[in-house]
PyMOL Python script that loads the backbone (N, CA, C, O; Angstrom):
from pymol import cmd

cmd.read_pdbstr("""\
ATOM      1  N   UNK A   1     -50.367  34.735 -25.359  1.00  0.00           N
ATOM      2  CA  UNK A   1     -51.116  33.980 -26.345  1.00  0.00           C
ATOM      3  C   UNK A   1     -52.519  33.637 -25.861  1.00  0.00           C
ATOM      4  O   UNK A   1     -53.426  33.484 -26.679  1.00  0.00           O
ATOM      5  N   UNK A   2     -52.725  33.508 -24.519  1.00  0.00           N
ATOM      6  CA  UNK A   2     -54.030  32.486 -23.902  1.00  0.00           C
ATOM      7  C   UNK A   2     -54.622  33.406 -24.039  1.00  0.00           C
ATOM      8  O   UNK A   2     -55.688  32.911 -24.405  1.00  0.00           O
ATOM      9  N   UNK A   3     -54.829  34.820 -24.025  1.00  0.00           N
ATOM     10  CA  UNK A   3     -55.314  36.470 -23.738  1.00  0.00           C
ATOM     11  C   UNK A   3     -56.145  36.380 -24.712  1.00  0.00           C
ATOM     12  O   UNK A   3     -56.857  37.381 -24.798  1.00  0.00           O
ATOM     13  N   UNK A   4     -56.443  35.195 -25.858  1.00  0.00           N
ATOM     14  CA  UNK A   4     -57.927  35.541 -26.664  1.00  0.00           C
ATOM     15  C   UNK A   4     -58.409  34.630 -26.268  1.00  0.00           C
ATOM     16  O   UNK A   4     -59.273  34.227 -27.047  1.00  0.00           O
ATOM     17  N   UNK A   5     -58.274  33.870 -25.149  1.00  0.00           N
ATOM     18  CA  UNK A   5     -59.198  32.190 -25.107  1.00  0.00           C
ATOM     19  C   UNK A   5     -60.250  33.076 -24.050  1.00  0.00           C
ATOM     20  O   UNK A   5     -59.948  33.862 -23.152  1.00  0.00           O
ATOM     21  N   UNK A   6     -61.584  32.629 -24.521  1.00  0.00           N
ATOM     22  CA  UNK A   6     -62.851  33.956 -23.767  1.00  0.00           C
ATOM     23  C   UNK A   6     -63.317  32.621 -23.116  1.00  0.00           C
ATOM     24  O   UNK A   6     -62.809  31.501 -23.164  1.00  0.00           O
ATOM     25  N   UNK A   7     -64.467  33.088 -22.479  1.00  0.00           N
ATOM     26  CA  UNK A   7     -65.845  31.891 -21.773  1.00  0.00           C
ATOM     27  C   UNK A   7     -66.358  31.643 -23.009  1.00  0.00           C
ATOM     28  O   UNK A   7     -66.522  32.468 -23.907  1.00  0.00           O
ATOM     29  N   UNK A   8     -66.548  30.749 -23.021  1.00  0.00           N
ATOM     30  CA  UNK A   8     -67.537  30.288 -23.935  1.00  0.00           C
ATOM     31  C   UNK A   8     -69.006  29.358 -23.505  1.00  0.00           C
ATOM     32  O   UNK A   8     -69.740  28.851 -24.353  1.00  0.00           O
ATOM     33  N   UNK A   9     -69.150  29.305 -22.534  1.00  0.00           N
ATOM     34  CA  UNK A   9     -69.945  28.845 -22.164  1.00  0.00           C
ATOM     35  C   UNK A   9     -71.145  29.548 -21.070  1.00  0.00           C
ATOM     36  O   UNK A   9     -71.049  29.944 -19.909  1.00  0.00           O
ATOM     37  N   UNK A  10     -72.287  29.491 -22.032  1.00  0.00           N
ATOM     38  CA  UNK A  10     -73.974  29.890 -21.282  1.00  0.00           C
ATOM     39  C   UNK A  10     -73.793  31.206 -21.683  1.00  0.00           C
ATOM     40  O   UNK A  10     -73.667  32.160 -20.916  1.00  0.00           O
ATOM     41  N   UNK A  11     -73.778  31.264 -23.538  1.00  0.00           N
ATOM     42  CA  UNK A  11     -74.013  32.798 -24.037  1.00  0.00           C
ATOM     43  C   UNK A  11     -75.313  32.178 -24.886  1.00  0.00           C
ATOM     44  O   UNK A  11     -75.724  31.019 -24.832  1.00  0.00           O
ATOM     45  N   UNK A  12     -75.707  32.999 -25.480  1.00  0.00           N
ATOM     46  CA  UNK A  12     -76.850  32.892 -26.573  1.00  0.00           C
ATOM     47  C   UNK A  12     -76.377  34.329 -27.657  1.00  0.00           C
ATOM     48  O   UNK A  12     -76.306  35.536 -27.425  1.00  0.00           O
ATOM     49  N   UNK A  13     -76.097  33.435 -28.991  1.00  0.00           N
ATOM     50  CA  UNK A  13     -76.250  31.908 -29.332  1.00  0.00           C
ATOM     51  C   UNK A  13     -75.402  31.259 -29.016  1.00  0.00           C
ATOM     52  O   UNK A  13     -74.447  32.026 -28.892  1.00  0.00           O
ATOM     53  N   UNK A  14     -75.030  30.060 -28.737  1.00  0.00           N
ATOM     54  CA  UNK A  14     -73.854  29.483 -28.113  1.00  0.00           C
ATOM     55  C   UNK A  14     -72.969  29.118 -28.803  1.00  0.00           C
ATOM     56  O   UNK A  14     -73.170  29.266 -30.008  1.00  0.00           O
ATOM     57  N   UNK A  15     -71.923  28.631 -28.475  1.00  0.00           N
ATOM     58  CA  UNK A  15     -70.459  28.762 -29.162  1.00  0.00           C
ATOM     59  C   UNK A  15     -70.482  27.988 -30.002  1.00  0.00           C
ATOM     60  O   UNK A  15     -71.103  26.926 -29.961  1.00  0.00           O
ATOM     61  N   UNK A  16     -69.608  28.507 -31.174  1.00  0.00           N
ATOM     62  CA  UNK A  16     -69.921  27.944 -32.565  1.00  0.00           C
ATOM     63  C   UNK A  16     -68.751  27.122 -32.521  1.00  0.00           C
ATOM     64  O   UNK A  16     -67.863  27.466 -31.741  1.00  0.00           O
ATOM     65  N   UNK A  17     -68.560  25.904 -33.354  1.00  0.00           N
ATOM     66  CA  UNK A  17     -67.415  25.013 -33.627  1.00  0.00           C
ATOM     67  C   UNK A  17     -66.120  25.850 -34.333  1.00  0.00           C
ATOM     68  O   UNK A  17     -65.130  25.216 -34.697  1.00  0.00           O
ATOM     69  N   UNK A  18     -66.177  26.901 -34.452  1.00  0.00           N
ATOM     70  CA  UNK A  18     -64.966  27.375 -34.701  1.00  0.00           C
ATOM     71  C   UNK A  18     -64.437  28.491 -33.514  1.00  0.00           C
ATOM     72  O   UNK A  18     -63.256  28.836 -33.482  1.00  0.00           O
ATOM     73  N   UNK A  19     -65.289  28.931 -32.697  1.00  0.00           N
ATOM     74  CA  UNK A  19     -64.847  29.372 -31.391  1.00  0.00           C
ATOM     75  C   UNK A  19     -64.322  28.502 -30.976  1.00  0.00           C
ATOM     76  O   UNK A  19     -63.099  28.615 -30.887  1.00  0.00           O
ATOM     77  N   UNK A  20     -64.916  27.292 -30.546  1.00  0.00           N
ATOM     78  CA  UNK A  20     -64.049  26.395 -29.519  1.00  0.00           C
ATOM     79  C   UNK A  20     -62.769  25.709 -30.145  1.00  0.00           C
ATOM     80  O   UNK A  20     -61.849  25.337 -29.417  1.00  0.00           O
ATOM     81  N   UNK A  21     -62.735  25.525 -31.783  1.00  0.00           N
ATOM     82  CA  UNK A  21     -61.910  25.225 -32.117  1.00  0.00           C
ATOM     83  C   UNK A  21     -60.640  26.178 -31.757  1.00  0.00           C
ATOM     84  O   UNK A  21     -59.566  25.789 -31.299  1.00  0.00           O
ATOM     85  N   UNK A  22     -60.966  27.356 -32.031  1.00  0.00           N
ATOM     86  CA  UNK A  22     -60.017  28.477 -32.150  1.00  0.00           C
ATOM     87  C   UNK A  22     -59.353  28.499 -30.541  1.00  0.00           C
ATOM     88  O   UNK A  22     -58.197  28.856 -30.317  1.00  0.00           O
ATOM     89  N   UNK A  23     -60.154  28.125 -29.666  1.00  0.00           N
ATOM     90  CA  UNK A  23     -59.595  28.054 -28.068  1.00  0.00           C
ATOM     91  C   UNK A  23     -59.061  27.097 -28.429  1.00  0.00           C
ATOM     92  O   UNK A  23     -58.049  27.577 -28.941  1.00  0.00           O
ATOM     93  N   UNK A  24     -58.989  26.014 -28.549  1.00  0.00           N
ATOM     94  CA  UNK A  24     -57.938  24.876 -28.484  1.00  0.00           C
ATOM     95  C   UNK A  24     -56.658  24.854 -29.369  1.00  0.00           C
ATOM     96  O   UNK A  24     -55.622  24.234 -29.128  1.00  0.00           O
ATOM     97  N   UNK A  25     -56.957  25.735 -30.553  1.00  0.00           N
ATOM     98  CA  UNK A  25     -55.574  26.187 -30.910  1.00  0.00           C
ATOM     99  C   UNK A  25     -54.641  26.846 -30.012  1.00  0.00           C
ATOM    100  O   UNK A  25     -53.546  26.432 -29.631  1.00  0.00           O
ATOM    101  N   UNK A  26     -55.346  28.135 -29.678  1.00  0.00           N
ATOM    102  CA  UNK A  26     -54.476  29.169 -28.256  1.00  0.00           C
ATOM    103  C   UNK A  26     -53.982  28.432 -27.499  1.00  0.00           C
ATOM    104  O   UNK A  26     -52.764  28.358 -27.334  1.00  0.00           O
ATOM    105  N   UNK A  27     -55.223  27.430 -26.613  1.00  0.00           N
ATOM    106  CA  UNK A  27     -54.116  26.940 -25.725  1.00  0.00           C
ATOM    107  C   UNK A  27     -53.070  25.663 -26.366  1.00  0.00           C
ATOM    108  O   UNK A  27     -52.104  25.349 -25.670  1.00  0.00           O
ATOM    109  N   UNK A  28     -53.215  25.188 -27.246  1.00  0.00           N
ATOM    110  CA  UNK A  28     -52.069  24.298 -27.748  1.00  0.00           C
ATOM    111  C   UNK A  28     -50.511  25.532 -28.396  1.00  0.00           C
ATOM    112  O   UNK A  28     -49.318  25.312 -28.604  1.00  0.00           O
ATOM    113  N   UNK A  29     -51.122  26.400 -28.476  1.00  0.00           N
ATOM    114  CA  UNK A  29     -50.004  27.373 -29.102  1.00  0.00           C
ATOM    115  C   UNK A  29     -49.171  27.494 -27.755  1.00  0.00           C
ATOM    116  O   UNK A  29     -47.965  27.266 -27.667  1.00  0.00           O
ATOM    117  N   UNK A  30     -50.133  27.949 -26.565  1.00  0.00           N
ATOM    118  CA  UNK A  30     -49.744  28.296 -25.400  1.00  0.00           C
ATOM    119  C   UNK A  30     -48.658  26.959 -24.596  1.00  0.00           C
ATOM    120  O   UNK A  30     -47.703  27.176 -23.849  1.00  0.00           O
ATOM    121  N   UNK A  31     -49.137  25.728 -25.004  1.00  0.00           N
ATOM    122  CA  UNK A  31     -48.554  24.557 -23.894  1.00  0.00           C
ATOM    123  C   UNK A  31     -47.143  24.494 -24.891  1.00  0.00           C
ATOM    124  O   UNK A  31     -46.080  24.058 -24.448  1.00  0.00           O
ATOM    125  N   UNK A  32     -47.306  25.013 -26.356  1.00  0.00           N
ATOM    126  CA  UNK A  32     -45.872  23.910 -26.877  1.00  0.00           C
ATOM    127  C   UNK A  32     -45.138  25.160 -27.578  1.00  0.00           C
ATOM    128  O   UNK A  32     -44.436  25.048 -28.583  1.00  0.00           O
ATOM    129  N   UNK A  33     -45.457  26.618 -26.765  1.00  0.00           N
ATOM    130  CA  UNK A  33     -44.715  27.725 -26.976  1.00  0.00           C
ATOM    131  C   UNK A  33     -44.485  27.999 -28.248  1.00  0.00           C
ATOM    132  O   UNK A  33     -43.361  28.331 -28.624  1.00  0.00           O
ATOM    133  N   UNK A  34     -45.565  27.890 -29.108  1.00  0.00           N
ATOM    134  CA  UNK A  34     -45.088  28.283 -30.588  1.00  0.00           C
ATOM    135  C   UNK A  34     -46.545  28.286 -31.228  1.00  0.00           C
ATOM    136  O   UNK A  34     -47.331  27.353 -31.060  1.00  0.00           O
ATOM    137  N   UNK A  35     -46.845  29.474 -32.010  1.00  0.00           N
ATOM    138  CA  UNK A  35     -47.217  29.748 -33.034  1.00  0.00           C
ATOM    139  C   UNK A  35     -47.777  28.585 -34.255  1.00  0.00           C
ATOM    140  O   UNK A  35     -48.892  28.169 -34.571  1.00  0.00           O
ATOM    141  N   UNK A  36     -46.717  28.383 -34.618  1.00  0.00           N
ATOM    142  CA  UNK A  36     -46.363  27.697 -35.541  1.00  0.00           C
ATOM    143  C   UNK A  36     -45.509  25.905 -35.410  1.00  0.00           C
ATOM    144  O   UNK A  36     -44.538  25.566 -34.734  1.00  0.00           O
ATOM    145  N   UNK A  37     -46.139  25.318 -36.099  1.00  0.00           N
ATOM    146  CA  UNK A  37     -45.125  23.831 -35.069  1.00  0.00           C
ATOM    147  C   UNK A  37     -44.135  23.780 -36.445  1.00  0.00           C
ATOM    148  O   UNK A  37     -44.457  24.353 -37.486  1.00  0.00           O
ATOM    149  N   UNK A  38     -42.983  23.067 -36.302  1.00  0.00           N
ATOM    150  CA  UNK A  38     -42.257  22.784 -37.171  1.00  0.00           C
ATOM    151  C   UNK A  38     -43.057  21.537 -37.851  1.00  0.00           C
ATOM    152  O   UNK A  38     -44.117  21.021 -37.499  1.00  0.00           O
ATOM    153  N   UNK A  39     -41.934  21.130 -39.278  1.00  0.00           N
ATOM    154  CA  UNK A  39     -42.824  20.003 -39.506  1.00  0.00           C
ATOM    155  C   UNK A  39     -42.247  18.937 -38.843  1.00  0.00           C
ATOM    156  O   UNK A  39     -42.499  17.934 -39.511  1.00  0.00           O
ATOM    157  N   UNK A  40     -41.864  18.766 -38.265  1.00  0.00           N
ATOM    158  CA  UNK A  40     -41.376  17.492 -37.336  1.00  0.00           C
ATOM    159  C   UNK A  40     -42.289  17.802 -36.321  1.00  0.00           C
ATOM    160  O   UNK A  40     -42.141  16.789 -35.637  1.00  0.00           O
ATOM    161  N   UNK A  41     -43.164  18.501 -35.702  1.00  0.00           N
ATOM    162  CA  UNK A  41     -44.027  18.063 -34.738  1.00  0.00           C
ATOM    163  C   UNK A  41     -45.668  18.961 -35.582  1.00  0.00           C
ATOM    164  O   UNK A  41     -46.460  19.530 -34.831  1.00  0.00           O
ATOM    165  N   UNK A  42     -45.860  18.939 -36.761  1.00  0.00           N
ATOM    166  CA  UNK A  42     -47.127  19.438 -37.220  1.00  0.00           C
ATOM    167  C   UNK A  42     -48.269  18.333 -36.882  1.00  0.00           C
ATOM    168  O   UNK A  42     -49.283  18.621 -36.247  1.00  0.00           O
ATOM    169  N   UNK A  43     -48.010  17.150 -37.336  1.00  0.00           N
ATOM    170  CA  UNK A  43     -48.554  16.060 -37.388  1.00  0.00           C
ATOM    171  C   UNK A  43     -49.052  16.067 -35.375  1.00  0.00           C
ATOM    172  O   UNK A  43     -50.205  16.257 -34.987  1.00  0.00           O
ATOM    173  N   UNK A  44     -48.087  15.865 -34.623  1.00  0.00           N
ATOM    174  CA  UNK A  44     -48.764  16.494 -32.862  1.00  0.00           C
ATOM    175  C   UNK A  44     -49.556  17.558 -32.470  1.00  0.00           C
ATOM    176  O   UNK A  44     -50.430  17.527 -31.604  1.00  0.00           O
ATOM    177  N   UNK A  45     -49.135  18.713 -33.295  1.00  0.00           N
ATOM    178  CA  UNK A  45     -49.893  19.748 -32.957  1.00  0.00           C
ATOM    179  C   UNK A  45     -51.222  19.697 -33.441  1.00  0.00           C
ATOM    180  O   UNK A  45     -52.207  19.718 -32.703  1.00  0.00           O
ATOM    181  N   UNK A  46     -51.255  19.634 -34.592  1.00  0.00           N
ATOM    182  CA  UNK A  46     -52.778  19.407 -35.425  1.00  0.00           C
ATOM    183  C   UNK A  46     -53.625  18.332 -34.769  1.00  0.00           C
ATOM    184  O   UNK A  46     -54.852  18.263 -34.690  1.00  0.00           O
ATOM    185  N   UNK A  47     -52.789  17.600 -34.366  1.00  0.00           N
ATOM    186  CA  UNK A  47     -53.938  16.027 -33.483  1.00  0.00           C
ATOM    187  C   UNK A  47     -54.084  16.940 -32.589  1.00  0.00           C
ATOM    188  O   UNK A  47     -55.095  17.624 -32.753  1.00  0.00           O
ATOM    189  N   UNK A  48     -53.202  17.298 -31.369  1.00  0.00           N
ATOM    190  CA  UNK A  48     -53.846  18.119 -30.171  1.00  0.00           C
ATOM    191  C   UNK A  48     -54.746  18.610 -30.430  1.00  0.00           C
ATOM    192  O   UNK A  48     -55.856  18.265 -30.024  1.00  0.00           O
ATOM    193  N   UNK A  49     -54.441  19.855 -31.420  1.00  0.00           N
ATOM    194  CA  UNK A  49     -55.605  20.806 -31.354  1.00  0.00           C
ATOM    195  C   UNK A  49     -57.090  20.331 -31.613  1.00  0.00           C
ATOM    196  O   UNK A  49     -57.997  20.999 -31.117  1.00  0.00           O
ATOM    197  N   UNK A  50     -57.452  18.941 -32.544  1.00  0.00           N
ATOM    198  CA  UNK A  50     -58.320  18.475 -32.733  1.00  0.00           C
ATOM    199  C   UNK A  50     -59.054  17.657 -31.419  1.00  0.00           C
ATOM    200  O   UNK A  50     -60.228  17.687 -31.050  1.00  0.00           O
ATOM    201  N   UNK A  51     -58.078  17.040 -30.960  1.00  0.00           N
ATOM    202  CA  UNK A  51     -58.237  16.635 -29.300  1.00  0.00           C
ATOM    203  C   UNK A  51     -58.680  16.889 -28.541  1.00  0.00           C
ATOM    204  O   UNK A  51     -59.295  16.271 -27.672  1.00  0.00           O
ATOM    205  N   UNK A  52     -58.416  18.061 -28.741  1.00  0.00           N
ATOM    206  CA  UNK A  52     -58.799  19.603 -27.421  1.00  0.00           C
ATOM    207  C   UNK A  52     -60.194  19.881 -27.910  1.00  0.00           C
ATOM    208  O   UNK A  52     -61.250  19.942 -27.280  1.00  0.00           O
ATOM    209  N   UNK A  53     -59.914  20.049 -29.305  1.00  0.00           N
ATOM    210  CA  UNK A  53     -61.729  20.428 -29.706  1.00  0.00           C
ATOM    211  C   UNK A  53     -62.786  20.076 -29.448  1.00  0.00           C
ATOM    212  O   UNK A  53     -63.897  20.582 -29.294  1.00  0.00           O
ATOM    213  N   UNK A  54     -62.107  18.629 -29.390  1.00  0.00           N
ATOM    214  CA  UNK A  54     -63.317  17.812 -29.034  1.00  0.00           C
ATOM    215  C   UNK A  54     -63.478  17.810 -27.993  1.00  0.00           C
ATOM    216  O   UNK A  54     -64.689  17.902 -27.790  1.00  0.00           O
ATOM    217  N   UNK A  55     -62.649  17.726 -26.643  1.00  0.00           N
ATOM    218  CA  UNK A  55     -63.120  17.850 -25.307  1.00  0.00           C
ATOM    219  C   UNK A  55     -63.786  18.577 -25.003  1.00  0.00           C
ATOM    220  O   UNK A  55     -64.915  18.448 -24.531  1.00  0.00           O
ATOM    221  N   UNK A  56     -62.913  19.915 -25.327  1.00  0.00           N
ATOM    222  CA  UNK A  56     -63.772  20.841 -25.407  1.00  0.00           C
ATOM    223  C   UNK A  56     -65.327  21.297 -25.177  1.00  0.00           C
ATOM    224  O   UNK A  56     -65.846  21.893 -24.233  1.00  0.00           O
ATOM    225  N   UNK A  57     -65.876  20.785 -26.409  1.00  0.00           N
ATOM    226  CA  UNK A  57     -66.821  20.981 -27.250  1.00  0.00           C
ATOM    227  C   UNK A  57     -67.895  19.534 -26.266  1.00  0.00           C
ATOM    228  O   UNK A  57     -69.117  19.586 -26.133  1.00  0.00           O
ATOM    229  N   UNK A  58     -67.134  18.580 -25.812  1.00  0.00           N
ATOM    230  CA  UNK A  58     -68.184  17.375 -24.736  1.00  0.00           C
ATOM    231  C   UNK A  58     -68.115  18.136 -23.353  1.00  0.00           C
ATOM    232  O   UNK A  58     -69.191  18.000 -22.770  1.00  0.00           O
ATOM    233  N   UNK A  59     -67.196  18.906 -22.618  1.00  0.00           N
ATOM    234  CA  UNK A  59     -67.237  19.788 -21.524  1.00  0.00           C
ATOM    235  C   UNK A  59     -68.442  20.153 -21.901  1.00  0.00           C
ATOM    236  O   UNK A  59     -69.449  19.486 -21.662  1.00  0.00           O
ATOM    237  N   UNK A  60     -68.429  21.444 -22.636  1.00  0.00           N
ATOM    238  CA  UNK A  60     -69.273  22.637 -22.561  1.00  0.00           C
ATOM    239  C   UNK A  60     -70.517  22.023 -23.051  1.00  0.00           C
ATOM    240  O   UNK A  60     -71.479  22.611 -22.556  1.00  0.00           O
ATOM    241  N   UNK A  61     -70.949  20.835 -24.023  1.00  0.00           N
ATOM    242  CA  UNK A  61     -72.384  20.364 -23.745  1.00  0.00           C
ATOM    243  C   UNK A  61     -72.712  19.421 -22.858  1.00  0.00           C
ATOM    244  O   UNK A  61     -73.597  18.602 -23.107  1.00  0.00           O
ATOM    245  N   UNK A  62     -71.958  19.432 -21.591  1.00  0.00           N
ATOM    246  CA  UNK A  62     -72.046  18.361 -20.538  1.00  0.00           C
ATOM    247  C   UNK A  62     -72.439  18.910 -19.405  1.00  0.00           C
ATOM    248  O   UNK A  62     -72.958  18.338 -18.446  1.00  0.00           O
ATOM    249  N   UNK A  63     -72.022  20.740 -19.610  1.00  0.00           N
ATOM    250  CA  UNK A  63     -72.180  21.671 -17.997  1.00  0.00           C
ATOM    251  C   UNK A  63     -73.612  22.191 -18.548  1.00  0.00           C
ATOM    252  O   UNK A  63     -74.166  22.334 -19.638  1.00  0.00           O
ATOM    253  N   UNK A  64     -74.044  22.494 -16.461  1.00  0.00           N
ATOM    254  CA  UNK A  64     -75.730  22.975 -16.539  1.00  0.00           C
ATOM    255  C   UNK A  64     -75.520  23.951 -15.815  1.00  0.00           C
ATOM    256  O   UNK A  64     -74.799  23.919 -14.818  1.00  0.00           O
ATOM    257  N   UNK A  65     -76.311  25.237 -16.360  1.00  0.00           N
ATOM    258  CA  UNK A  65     -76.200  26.105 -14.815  1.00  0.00           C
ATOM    259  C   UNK A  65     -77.778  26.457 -15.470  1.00  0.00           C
ATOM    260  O   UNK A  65     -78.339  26.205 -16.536  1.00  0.00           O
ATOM    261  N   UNK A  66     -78.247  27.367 -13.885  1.00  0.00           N
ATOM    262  CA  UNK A  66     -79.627  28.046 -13.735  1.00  0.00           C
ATOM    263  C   UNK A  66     -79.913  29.484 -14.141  1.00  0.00           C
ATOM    264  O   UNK A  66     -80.895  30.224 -14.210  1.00  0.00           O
ATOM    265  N   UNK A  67     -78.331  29.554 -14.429  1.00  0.00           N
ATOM    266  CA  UNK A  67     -78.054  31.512 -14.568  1.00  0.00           C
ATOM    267  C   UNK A  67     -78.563  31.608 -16.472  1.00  0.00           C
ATOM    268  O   UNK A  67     -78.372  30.611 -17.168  1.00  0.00           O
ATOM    269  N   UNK A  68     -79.068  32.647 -16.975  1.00  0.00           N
ATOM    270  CA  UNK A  68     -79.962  32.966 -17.987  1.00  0.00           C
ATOM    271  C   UNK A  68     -78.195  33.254 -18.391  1.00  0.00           C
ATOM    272  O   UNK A  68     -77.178  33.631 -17.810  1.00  0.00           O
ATOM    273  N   UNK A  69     -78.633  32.788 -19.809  1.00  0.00           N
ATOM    274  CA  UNK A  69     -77.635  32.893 -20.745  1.00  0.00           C
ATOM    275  C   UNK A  69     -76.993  34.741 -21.115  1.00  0.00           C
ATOM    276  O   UNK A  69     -77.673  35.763 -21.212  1.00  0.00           O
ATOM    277  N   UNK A  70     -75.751  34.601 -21.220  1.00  0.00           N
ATOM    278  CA  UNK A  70     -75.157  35.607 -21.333  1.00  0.00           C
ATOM    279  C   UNK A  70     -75.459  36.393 -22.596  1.00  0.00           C
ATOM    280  O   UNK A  70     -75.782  35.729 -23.581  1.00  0.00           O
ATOM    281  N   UNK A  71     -75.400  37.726 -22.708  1.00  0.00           N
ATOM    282  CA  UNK A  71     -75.248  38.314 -24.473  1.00  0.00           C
ATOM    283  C   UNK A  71     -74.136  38.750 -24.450  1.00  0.00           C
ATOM    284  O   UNK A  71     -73.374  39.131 -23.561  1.00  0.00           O
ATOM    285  N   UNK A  72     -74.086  38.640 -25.818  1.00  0.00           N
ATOM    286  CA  UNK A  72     -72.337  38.475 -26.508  1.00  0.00           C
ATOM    287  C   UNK A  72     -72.364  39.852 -26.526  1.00  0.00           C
ATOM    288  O   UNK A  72     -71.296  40.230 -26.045  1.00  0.00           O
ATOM    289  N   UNK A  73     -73.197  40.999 -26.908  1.00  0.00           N
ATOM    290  CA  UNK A  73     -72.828  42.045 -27.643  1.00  0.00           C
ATOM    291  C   UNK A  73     -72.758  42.761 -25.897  1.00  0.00           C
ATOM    292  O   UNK A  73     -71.922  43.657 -26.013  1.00  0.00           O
ATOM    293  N   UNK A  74     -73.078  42.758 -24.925  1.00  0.00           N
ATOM    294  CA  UNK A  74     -73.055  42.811 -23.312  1.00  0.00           C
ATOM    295  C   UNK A  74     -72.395  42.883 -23.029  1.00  0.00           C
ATOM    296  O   UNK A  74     -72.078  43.899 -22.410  1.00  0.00           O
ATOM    297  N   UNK A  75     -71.365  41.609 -23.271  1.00  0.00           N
ATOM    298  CA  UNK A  75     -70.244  41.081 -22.401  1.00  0.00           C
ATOM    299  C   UNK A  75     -69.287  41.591 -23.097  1.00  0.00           C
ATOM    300  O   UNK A  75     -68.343  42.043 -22.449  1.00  0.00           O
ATOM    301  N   UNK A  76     -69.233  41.671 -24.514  1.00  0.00           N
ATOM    302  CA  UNK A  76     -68.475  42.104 -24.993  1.00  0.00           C
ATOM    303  C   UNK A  76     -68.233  44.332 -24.977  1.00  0.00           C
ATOM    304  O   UNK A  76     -67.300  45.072 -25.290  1.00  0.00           O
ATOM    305  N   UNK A  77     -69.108  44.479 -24.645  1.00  0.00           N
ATOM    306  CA  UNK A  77     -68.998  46.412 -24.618  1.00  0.00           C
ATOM    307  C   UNK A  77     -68.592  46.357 -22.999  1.00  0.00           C
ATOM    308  O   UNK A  77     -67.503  46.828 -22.671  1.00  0.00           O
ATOM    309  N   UNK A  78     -69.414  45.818 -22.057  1.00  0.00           N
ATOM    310  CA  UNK A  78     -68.304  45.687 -20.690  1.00  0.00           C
ATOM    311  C   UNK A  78     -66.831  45.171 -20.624  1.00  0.00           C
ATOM    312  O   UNK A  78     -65.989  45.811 -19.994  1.00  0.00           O
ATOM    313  N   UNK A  79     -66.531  44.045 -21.258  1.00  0.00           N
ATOM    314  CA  UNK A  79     -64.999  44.357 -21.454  1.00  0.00           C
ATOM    315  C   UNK A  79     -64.412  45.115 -21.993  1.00  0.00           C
ATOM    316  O   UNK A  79     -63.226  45.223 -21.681  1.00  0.00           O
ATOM    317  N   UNK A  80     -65.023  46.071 -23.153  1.00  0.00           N
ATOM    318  CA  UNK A  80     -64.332  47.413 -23.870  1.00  0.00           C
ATOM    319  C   UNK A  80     -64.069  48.268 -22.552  1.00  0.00           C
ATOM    320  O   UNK A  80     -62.897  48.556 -22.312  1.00  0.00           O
ATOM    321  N   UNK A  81     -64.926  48.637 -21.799  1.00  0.00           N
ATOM    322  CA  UNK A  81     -65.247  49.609 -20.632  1.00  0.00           C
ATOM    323  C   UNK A  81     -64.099  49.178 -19.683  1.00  0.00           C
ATOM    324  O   UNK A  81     -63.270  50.002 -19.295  1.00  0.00           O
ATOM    325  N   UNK A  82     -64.073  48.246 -19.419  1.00  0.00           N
ATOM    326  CA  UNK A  82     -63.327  47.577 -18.464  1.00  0.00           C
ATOM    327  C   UNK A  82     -61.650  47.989 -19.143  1.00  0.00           C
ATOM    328  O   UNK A  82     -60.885  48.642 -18.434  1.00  0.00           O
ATOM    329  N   UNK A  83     -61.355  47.677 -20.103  1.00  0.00           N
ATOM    330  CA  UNK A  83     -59.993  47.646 -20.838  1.00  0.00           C
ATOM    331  C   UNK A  83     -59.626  49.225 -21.147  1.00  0.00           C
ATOM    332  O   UNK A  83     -58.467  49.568 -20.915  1.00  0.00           O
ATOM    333  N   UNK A  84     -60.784  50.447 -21.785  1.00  0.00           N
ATOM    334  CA  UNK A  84     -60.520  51.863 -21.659  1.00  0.00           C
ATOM    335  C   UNK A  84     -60.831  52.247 -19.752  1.00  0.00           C
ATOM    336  O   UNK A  84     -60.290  53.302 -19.420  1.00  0.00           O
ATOM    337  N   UNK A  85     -61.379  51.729 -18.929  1.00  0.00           N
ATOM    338  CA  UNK A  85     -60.958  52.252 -17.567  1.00  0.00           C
ATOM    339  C   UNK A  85     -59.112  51.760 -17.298  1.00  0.00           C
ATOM    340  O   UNK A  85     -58.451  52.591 -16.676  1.00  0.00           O
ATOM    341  N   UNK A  86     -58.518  50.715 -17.675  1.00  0.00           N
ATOM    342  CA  UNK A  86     -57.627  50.161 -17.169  1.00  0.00           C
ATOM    343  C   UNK A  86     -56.151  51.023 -17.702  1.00  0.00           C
ATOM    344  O   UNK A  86     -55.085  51.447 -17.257  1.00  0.00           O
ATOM    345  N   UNK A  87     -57.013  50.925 -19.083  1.00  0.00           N
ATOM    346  CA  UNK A  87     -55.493  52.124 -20.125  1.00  0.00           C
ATOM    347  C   UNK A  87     -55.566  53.142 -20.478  1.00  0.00           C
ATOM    348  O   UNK A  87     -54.875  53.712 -21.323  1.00  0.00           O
ATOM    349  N   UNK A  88     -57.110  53.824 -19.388  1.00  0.00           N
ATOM    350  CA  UNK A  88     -57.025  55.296 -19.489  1.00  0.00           C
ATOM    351  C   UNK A  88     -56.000  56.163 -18.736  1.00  0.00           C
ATOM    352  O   UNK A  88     -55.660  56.031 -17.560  1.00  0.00           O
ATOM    353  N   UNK A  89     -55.383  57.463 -20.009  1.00  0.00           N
ATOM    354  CA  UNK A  89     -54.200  57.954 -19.494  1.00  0.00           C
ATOM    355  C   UNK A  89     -54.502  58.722 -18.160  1.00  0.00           C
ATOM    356  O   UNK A  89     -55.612  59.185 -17.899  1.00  0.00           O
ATOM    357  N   UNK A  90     -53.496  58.804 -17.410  1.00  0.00           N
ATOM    358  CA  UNK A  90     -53.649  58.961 -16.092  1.00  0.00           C
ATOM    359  C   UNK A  90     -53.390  60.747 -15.560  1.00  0.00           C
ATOM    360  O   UNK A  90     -53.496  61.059 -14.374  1.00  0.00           O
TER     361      UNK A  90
END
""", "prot")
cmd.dss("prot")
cmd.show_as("cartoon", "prot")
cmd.util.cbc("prot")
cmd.orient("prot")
């Protein structure tokens, strides 16, 4: 499940409120092993995930670095490369 939660932090343009939202779903999917919450714990899951968002989202405008912001379309064709070297047939 965690296998779509990316960096999100020091790209240009920087992470949009539904990226980070979308990470705090994964990992709440990830801590309470489900997809989906029943409705006896929807009302927990939905607060978490909002929880998380928000931390989230005060982390990543709280960190500084000196390193020049990442590009998405970059980072993203080196992990293609990276993933066809790994599951190229042998």
């Amino acid at each position: 499940m965690c296998r779509s939660i990316k960096t999100l932090f020091n790209f240009e343009p920087p992470a949009s409120d539904a990226e980070v939202r979308a990470a705090a779903l994964q990992f709440v999917r990830k801590l309470s092993g489900t997809s989906a919450p029943s409705k006896a714990n929807e009302e927990a899951f939905h607060r978490a995930v909002e929880d998380i968002t928000e931390t989230a989202r005060r982390l990543m405008d709280s960190l500084v670095t000196t390193a020049p912001p990442r590009n998405r379309d970059m980072e993203a064709m080196k992990a293609k490369l990276r993933s066809a070297k790994r599951f190229a047939p042998r």
